[in-house]
C-alpha positions in Angstrom: 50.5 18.5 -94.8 51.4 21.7 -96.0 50.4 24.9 -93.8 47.1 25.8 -96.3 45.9 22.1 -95.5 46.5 22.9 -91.7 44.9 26.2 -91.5 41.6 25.0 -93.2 41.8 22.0 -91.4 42.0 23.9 -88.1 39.2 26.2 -89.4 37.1 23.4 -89.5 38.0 21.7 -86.5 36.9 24.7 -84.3 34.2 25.0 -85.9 32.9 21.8 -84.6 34.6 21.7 -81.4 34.4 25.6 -80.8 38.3 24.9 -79.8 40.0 28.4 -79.7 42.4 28.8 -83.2 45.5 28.0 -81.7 44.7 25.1 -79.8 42.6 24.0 -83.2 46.2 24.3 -85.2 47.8 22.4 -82.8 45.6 19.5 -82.7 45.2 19.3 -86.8 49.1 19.3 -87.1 49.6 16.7 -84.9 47.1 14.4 -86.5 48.6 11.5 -88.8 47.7 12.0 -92.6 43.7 10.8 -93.4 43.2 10.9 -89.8 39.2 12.2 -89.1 39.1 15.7 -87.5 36.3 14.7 -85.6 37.2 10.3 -84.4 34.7 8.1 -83.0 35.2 6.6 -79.8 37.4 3.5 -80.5 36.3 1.6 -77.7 31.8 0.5 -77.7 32.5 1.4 -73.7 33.2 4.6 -74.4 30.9 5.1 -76.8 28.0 4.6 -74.6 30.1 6.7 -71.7 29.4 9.6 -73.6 26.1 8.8 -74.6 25.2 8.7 -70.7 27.0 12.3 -70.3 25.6 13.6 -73.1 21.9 12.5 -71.1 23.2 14.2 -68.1 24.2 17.4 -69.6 21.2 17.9 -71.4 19.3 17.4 -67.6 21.8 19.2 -65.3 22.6 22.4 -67.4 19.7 24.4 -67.4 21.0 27.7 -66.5 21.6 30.4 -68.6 25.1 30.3 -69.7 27.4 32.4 -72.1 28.1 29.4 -74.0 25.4 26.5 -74.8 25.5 24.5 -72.0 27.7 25.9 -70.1 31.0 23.9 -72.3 33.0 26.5 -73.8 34.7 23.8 -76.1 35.3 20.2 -76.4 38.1 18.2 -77.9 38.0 14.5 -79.3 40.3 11.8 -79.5 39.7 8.0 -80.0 39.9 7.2 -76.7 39.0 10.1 -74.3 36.5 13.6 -74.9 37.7 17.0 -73.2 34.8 19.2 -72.1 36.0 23.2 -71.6 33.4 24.4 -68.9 33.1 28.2 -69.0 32.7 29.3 -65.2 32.1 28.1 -61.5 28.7 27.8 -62.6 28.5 25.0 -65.3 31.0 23.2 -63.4 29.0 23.0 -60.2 26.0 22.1 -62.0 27.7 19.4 -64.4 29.2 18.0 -61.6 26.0 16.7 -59.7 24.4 15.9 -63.0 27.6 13.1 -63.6 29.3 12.6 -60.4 27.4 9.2 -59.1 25.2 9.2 -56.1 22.7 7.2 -53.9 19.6 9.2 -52.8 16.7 8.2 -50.8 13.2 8.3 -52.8 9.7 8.7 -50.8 8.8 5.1 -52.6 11.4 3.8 -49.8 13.9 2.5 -52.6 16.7 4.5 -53.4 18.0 5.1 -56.3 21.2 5.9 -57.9 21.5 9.6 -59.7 24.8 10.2 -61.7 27.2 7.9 -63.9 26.9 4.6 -62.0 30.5 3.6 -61.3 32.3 6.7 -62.3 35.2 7.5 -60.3 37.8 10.2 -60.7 41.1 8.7 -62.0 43.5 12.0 -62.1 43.4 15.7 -61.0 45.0 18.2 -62.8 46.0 21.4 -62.7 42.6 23.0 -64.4 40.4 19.7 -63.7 39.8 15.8 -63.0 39.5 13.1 -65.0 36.6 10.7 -65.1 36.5 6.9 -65.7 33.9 3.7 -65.1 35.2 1.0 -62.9 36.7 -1.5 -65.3 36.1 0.1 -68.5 38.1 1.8 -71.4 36.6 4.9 -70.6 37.9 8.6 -70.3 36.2 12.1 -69.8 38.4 15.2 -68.7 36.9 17.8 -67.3 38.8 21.1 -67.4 37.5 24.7 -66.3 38.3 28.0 -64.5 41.0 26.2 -62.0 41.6 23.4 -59.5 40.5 25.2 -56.5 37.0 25.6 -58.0 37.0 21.7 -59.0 37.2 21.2 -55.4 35.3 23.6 -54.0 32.2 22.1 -56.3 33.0 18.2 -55.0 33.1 19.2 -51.5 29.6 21.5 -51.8 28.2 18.4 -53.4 29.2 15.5 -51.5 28.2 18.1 -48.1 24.2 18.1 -50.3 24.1 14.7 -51.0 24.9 13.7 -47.0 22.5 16.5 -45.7 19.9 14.6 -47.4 20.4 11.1 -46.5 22.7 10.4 -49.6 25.7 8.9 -50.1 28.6 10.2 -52.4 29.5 6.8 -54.3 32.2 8.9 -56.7 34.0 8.7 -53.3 34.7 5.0 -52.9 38.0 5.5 -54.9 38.8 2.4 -56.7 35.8 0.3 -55.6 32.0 -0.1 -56.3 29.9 0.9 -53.3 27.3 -1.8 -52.0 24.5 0.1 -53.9 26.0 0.3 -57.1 27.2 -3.0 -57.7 23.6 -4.1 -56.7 21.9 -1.3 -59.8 24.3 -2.5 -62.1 24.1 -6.1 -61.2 20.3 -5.5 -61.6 20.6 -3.7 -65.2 19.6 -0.7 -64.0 22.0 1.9 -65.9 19.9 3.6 -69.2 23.0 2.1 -71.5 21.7 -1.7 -70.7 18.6 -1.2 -73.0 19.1 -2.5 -76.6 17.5 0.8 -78.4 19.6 2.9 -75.7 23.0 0.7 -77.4 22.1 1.0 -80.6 21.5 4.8 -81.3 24.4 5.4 -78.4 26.5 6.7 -81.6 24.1 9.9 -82.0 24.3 11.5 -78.3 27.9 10.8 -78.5 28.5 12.3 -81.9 26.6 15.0 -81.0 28.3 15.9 -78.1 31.7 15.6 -79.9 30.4 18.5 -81.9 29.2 20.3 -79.2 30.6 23.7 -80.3 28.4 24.1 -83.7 25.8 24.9 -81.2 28.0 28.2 -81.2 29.9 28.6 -83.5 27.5 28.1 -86.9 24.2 28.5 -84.7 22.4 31.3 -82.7 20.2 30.2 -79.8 20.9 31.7 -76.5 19.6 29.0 -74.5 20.2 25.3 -75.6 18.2 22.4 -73.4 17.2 19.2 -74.5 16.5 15.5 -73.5 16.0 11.9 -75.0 12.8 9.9 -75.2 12.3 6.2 -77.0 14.7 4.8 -74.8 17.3 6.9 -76.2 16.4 6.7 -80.2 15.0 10.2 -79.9 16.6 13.4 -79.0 15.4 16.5 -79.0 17.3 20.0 -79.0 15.4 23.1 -77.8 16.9 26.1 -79.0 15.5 29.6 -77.7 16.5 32.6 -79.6 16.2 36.7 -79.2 13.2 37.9 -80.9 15.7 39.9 -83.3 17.8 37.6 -84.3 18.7 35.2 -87.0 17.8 31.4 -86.8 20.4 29.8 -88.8 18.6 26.3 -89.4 20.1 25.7 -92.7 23.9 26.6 -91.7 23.2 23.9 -88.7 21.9 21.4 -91.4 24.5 21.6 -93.7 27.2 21.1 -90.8 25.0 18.2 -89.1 25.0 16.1 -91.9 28.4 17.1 -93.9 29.5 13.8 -95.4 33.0 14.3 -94.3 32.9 15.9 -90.2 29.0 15.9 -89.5 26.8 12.4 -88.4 25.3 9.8 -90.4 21.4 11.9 -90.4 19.1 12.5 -93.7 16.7 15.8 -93.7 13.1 14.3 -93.2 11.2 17.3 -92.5 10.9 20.9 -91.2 8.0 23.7 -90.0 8.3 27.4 -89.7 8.5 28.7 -86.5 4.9 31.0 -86.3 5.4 33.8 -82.8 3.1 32.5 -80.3 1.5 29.4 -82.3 3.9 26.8 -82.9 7.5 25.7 -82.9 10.0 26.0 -85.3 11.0 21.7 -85.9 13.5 20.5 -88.1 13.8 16.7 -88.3 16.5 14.8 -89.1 17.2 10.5 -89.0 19.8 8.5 -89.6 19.5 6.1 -92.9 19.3 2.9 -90.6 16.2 4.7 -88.9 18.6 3.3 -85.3 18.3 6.7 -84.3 16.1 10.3 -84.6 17.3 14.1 -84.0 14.7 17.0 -83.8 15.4 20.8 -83.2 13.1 23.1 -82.1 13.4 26.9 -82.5 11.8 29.0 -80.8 12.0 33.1 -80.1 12.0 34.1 -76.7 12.8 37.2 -74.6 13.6 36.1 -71.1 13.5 39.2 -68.3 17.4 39.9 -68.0 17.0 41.0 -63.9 20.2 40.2 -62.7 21.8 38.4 -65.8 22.5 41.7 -67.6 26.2 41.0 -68.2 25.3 37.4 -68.9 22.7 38.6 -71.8 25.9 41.2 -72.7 28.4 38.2 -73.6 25.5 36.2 -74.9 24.7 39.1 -77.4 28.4 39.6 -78.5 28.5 35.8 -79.1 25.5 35.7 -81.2 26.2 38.8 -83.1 29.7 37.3 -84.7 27.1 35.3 -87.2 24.5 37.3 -89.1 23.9 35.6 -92.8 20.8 32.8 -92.6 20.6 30.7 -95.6 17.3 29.0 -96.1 16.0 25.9 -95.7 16.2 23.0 -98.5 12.2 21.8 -99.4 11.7 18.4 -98.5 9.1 17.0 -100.8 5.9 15.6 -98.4 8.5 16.0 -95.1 7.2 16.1 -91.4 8.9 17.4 -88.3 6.8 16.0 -85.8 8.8 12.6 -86.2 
């Protein structure tokens, strides 16, 4: 591959990771010849792995972060996904969205919160690695250093025993009572059928994690699932002054050679203070549906002033806005 095919290569790697250049250059020269930028999982287990993480990022991180969701970057391969978490922050609050744990509920049944099984496998230097008991499955965590790894599992296993809890993540090498009995019982959200088969969309999304930053705008990204998992939804809050960038998002979404296997099926303007901007998108086999909603919003900056700074600098490195493509008889209410 000569050094052209590497830098564009690269360019378009961080793009959809938000990897930094060098790292970006790195990875594309090492990569075999016809080799995807952007793999899927090679293993069904780890396929529907990440579609469970991708679930409990979208319900843990709801903070405001400089990056979307807190993940500076992520990186790929066929048989693990790196997640870059920017501070202490979005790695204490990812943590007790995936780390697996039994909590008492007022109905007298407990219930198990987390990735049911998970256990960490390795600690590194700048993080841990992640894996479900007795499955090809890999998710490596790296952030601002091991101390702050630890410091975030210890506050968290402390919570989950002040409240009656119990910190399954800790059974090292072994499923806890509890556990066996939720998974025995079919409990986990990757069980269902609907859940299985649109598993590739949550997963392909978060392998492309960093367009949310580095072709669109918002400065708050939340989200969740609904249909059993065939329908996700992106919220995507912007500053009233800024760009939207729904086309640019589009066009790297469904790009027939890095994006996902979606179709345009419809879009609305976004009217201040009536309705929602929604663009709608579904994959051809109709397994699976994605809708973003844009919205303008400008939150009180109190004591996030440096937070809004860095948000700000991010946003303003992308400033041309395309416009949408019509969609003849479309909806975006799915």
């Amino acid at each position: 591959m000569s050094a052209s095919q590497i830098s564009s290569r690269a360019r378009a790697y961080a793009l959809y990771t938000g990897a930094p250049r060098q790292l970006a250059c790195d990875v594309v020269a090492a990569l075999p010849p016809d080799t995807p930028l952007i793999p899927a999982p090679a293993e069904h287990a780890q396929l529907l792995f990440e579609s469970e993480i991708f679930y409990w990022v979208l319900n843990s991180q709801r903070h405001f972060f400089e990056y979307p969701l807190g993940i500076r970057y992520v990186q790929p391969t066929a048989a693990s996904l790196r997640l870059h978490l920017e501070s202490n922050t979005s790695l204490d609050s990812l943590l007790c969205g995936l780390l697996p744990c039994r909590m008492p509920m007022r109905t007298g049944r407990d219930e198990i919160y987390g990735l049911n099984g998970v256990r960490i496998c390795a600690r590194t230097e700048r993080g841990i690695e992640l894996h479900r008991l007795g499955q090809p499955t890999s998710l490596q965590l790296t952030g601002p250093s091991r101390r702050a790894f630890e410091k975030a599992e210890a506050a968290l296993a402390q919570r989950v025993e002040d409240n009656g809890g119990e910190a399954c993540w800790l059974a090292e090498g072994t499923w806890t009572d509890y556990e066996k009995q939720w998974d025995d019982e079919r409990q986990p959200i990757a069980y269902d059928s609907i859940w299985r088969a649109a598993a590739w969309l949550p997963s392909g999304l978060l392998r492309r994690l960093g367009l949310l930053h580095t072709v669109a705008v918002p400065q708050v990204v939340t989200g969740h699932e609904a249909r059993l998992g065939e329908f996700w939804v992106l919220e995507m809050d912007h500053f009233s002054d800024t760009g939207l960038r729904r086309a640019e998002l589009l066009q790297a979404l469904t790009d027939p050679v890095n994006g996902l296997p979606l179709e345009l099926r419809g879009h609305r303007d976004l009217t201040p203070g009536e309705g929602l901007g929604l663009v709608l998108l579904k994959s051809p086999d109709r397994s699976a549906t994605l809708q973003l909603r844009y919205d303008r919003v400008d939150y009180p900056e109190k004591d996030r002033a440096d937070m809004f700074r860095a948000i700000r600098q991010r946003i303003g490195k992308l400033t041309s806005e395309a416009p949408l493509p019509l969609v003849p008889g479309g909806r975006a209410d799915g």
